[in-house]
C-alpha positions, 0 to 999 in steps of 0.5 A, a space after each residue: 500500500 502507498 501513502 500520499 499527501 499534500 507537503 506542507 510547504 504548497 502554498 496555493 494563491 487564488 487569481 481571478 481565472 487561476 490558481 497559483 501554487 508553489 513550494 515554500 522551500 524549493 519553488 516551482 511556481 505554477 498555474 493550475 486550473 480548478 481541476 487540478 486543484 480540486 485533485 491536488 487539495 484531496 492530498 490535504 490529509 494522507 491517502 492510502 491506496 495500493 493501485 491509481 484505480 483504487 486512488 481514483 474510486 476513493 477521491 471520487 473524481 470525475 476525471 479518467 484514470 491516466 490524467 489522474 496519474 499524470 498529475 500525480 506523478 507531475 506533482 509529485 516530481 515537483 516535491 508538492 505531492 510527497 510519499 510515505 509521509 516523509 516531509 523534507 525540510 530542505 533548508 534545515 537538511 541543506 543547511 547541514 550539508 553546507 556546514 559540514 563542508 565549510 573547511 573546504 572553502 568550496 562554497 567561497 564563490 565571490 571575492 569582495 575586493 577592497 582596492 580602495 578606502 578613498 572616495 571623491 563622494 561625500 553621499 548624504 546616505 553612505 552607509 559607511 558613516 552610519 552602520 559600522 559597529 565594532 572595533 575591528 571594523 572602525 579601526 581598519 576604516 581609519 588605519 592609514 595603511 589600509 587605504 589602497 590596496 597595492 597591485 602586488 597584494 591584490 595578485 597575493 590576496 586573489 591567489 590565496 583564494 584561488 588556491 583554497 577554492 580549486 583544492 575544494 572543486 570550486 572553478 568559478 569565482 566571482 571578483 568584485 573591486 569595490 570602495 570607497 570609490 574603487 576607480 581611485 585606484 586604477 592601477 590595481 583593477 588593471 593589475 588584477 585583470 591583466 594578471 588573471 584574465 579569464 582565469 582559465 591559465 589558472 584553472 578557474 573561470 573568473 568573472 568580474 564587475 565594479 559597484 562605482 560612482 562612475 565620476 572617474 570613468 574615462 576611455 581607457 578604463 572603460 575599454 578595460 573594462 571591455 576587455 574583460 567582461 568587466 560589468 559596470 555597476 554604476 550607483 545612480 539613482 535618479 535624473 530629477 534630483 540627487 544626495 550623491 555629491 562630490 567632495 565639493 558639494 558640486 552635483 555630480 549628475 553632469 559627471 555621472 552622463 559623461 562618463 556613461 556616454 563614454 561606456 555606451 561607447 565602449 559597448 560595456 554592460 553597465 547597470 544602474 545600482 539605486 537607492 530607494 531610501 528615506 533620502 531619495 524617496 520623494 524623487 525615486 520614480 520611473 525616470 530612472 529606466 527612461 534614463 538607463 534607456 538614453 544612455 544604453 543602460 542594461 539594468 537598474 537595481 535597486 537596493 532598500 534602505 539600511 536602516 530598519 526605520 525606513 519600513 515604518 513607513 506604510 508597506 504599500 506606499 513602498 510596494 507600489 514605487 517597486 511595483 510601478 518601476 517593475 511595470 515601467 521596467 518590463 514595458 521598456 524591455 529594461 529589467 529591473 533587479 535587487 534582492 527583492 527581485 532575486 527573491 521573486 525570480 528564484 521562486 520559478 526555478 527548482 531551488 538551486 543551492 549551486 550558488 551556495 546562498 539565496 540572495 546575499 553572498 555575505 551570508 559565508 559565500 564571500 569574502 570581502 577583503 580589505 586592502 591590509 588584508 583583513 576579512 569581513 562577510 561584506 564591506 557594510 558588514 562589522 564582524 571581523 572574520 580574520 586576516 587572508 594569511 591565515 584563511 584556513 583558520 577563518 574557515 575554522 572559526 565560530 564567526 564564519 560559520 556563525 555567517 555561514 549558517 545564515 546562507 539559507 536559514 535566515 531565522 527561526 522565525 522565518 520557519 514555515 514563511 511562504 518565502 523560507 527558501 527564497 528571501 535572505 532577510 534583511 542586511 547583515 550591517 544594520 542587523 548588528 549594528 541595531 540588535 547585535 544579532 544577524 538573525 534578528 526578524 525585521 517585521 516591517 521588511 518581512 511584511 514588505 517581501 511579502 506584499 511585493 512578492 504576492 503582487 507580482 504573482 498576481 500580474 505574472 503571465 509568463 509561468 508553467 500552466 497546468 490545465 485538465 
């Protein structure tokens, strides 16, 4: 005899011509038709059955036996239908498994390189002045010696890595030049992608990109950048007003349009990263995409407020600039990204641990590394990991496997969420900063993932359909 049932992690979401169903843990978003429905939901409580004959005279459906079966075995395939009464918690189970290879070091898949603590900006909002909290982390921010990172040590720090990573079979790794303004510091971003390349002479596939304030950017970089692959992420949030000046207080939008006409050029991939925060609220809007059209801009992201005070704001008001921008977005054939939006796209996909984390790589997947050496999770993280001369020792030690454990397991709260194995909750800087605890719940910012992602499912037409 055979027992099946409904796992507990199906959601189901009524739309006005469908229904909409997921698993909480793994993904697979689907439409399905009433019917199937109304097969799927007779799996509430367990069915004992010993042949699909005998399951179909028990449901009573009115629907021939070989559909019966399709579905079954479909949606079983899916992990919504599950045997024998055994419910996987993939996170917990997944969870386990990425511990018990963390000495490894097989599941560093980015390399956060800090090549400069310099920034010709002075953003009213920049993070590095408001959510740093220990003592590593200021004192490293103020050391003289830590302000740029040589050419000579990029190549060192970058071949460590290389070194742990391909021991343990990891071949692809991310490199990410970072700042302060990283392009205060072209000398050591030439130096990196003349030395390693592609990587492929090194046994690795590596691929780039730079978060930049894009002021510093002239030809010859940018056909670099060309060269390699480099992705060009340029921090700009808006064409109506902005709170990123330079040093001088000159508004640095004139600079900005420069130096992406320059990149539209070149042909670089560049995408906008843009702030949706208390700073930038009035004039956040749907200008930006007409922006990144103008100037051959491929993406915009937009990244959330820091500071968990931002979501007391009403949770709609929010929703509706994500939602309008994601609207404009697709009408203008712009994609429009963020964490939020990783969170919603990696719902219609079977849960891929490849990666080894759901939204943040800080969460153990990274190593952000400051020019003297020094490690932390990500360059708006505190925790102290350790030095890159000791790397074998940070993999041991109870701080990474403290961030470690946050690559899928956000909180205990979290257990159960409709989004459990897609959404990373909320940042890791404003989390020990606040609360002095990475798993804290921010519930404002749950409620928001969960308004927006309900919202998108609602307007989504491109999905797997199922119909009897």
């Amino acid at each position: 005899m055979k027992q099946i049932q409904l796992s507990k992690y199906v959601t189901f979401m009524e739309r006005p011509k469908d229904i909409i169903a997921y698993h909480s843990q793994i993904g697979e978003v689907c439409s399905i038709d009433p019917a199937i429905y109304g097969i799927l939901s007779n799996f509430y409580k367990p069915v004992v059955y010993k042949e699909y004959k005998d399951l179909k005279e028990n449901l009573e459906i009115g629907i021939p036996l070989e559909e019966v079966k399709e579905i079954i075995d479909e949606f079983a395939d899916k992990g919504f239908l599950i045997y024998g009464g055994v419910d996987k918690d993939y996170v917990t189970l997944h969870t386990q498994e990425r511990l018990q290879g963390l000495l490894t070091g097989g599941q560093i898949k980015t390399i956060q390189l800090i090549v400069s603590n310099n920034c010709n900006f002075k953003c009213k909002y920049c993070f590095e002045h408001s959510i740093y909290s220990s003592e590593e982390r200021k004192v490293s921010q103020n050391e003289s010696s830590n302000k740029i990172m040589g050419c000579e040590d990029a190549i060192e720090y970058i071949k460590l890595v290389l070194l742990q990573v391909k021991k343990a079979g990891n071949r692809d790794l991310h490199i990410q030049f970072f700042g302060g303004e990283p392009l205060t510091n072209k000398d050591t971003i030439k130096a990196v992608l003349d030395y390693y390349g592609d990587g492929i002479k090194y046994g690795v596939d590596l691929s780039y990109s730079i978060v930049t304030n894009g002021s510093l950017i002239d030809s010859d970089i940018a056909e670099y950048f060309n060269r390699y692959g480099v992705a060009v992420v340029v921090s700009f949030d808006s064409p109506n007003k902005s709170n990123r000046n330079m040093l001088s207080g000159k508004d640095s939008r004139d600079q900005i349009y420069e130096a992406l006409e320059i990149l539209k050029c070149t042909n670089n991939y560049v995408a906008f990263n843009s702030v949706l925060s208390e700073c930038t609220y009035e004039y956040f809007d749907t200008s930006i995409i007409d922006c990144a059209l103008e100037y051959g801009v491929r993406e915009v992201g937009v990244v959330l407020d820091l500071s968990p005070e931002f979501y007391n704001r009403p949770v709609s008001e929010i929703a509706d600039k994500l939602i309008d921008l994601y609207r404009y977005g697709k009408s203008k054939n712009v994609p429009v990204s963020g964490y939020w939006m990783s969170t919603y796209r990696s719902m219609f996909e079977h849960l891929d641990l490849a990666k080894g984390f759901k939204t943040c790589s800080g969460t153990g997947s990274q190593l952000s590394i400051e020019p003297n050496g020094s490690i932390f999770a990500c360059k708006g993280s505190s925790r102290y990991y350790g030095n890159i001369y000791e790397l074998n020792k940070l993999l041991e030690s109870n701080t990474y496997r403290l961030y470690a454990e946050r690559s899928l397991r956000n909180s205990h709260e979290c257990n159960t969420c409709k989004l459990e194995g897609f959404c990373s909750g909320f940042c890791l800087g404003p989390l020990e900063q606040q609360y002095s605890d990475i798993n804290y719940l921010v519930e404002n910012y749950c409620e928001l993932m969960k308004t927006v992602i309900e919202r998108l499912l609602i307007e989504e037409g491109e999905i797997d359909t199922y119909e009897l």
